[in-house]
N, CA, C and O of each residue as an XYZ file, in Angstrom:
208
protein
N     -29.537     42.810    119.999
C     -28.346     42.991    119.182
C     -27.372     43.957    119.838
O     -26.199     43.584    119.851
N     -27.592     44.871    120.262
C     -26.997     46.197    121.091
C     -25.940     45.420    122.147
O     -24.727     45.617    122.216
N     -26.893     44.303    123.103
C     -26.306     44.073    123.857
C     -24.910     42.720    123.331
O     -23.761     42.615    123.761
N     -25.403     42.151    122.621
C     -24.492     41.324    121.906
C     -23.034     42.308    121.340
O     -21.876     41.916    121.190
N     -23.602     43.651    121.120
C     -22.170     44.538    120.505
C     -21.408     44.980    121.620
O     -20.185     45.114    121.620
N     -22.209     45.211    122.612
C     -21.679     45.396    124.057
C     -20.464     44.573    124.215
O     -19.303     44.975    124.136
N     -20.949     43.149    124.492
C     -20.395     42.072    124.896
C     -19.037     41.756    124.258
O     -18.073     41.383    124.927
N     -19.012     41.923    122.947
C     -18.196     41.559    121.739
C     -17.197     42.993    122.027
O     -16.072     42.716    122.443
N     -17.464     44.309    121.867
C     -16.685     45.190    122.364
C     -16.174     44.886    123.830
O     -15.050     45.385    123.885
N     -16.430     44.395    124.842
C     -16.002     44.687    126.097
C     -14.601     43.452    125.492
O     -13.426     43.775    125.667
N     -14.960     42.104    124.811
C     -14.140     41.023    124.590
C     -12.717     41.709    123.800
O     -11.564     41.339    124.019
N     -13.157     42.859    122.782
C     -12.493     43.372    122.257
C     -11.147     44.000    122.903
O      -9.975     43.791    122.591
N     -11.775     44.961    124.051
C     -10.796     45.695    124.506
C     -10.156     44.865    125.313
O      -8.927     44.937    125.279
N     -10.656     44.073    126.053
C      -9.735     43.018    126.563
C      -8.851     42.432    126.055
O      -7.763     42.223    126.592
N      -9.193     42.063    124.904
C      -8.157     41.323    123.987
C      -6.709     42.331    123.689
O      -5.485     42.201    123.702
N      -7.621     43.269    123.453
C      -6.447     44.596    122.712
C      -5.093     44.910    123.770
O      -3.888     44.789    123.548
N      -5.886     45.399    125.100
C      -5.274     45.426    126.512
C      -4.328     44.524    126.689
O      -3.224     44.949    127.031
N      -4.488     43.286    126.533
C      -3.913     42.613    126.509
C      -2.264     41.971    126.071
O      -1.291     41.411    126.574
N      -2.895     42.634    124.473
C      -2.101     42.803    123.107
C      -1.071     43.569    123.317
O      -0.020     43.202    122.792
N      -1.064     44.851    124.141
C      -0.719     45.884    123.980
C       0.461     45.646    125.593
O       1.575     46.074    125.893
N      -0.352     44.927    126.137
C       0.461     45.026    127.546
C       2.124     43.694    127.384
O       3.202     43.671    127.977
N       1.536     42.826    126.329
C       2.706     41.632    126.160
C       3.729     42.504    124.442
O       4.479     41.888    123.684
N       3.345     44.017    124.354
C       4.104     44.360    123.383
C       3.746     44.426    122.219
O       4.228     45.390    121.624
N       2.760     43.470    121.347
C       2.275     42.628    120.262
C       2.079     43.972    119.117
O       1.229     43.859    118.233
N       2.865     45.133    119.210
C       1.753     46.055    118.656
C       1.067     45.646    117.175
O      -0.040     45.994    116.763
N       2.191     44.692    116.417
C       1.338     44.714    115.311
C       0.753     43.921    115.399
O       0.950     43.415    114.295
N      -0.247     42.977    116.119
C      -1.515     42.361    116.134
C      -2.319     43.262    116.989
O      -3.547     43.203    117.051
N      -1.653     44.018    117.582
C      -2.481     45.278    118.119
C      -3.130     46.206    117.030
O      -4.108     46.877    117.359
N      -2.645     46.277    115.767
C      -3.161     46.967    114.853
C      -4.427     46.349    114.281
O      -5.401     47.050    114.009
N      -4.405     44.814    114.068
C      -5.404     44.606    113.575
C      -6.818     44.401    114.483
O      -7.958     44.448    114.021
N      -6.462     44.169    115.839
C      -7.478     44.778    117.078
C      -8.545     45.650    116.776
O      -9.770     45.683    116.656
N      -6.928     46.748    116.665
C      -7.847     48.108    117.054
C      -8.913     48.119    115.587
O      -9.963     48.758    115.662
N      -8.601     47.459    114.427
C      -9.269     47.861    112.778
C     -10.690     47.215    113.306
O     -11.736     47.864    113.326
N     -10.570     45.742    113.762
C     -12.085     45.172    114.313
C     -12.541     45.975    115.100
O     -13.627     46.387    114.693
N     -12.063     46.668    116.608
C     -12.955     47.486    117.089
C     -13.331     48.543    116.586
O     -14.387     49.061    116.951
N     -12.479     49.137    115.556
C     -13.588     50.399    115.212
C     -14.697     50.007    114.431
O     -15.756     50.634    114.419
N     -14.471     48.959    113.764
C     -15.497     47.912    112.748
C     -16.749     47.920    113.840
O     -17.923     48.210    113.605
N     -16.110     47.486    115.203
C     -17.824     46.807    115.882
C     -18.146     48.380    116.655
O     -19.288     48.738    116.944
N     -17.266     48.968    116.840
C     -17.674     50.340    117.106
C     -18.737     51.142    115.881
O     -19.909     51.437    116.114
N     -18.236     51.325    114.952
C     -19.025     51.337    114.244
C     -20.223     50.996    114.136
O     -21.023     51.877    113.821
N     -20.794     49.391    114.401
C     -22.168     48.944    113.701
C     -22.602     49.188    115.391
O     -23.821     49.357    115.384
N     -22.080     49.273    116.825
C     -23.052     49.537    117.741
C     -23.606     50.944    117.656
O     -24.662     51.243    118.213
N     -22.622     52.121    116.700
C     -23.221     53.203    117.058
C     -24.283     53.224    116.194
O     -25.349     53.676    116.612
N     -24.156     52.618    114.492
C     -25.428     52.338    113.981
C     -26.616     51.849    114.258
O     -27.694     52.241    113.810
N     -26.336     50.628    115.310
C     -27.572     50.379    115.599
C     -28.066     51.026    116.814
O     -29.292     51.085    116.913
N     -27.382     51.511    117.734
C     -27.972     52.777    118.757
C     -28.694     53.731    117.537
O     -29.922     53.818    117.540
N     -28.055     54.303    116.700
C     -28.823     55.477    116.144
C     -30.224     54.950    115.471
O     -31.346     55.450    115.543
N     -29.774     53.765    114.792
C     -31.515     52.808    114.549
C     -32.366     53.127    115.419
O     -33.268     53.950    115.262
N     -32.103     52.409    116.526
C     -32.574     52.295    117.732
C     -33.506     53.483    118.092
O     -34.672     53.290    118.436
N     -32.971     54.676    118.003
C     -32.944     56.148    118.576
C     -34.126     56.604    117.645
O     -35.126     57.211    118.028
N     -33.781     56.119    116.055
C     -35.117     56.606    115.414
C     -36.489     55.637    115.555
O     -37.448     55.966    114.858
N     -36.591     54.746    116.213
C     -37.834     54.265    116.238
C     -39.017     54.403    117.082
O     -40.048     53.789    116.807
């Protein structure tokens, strides 16, 4: 799963980078709301992870 959040974040910032480089800021806003979303559940499941 970790590595699947990896993957999905790396797609993320690419996307965002992207977003951000053709101007888009306000679809840049809703970017950045999903990555802190998947930011979020990788640091949860690292900290899972960490207690087992």
């Amino acid at each position: 799963m970790v590595t699947k959040l990896f993957m999905e974040l790396k797609r993320i910032f690419a996307e965002l980078a992207s977003t951000l480089i053709l101007g888009k800021n306000k679809d840049a806003a809703g970017i950045a709301l999903l990555l802190s979303e998947k930011s979020k559940a990788l640091a949860d499941e690292l900290a899972g992870a960490a207690h087992e």
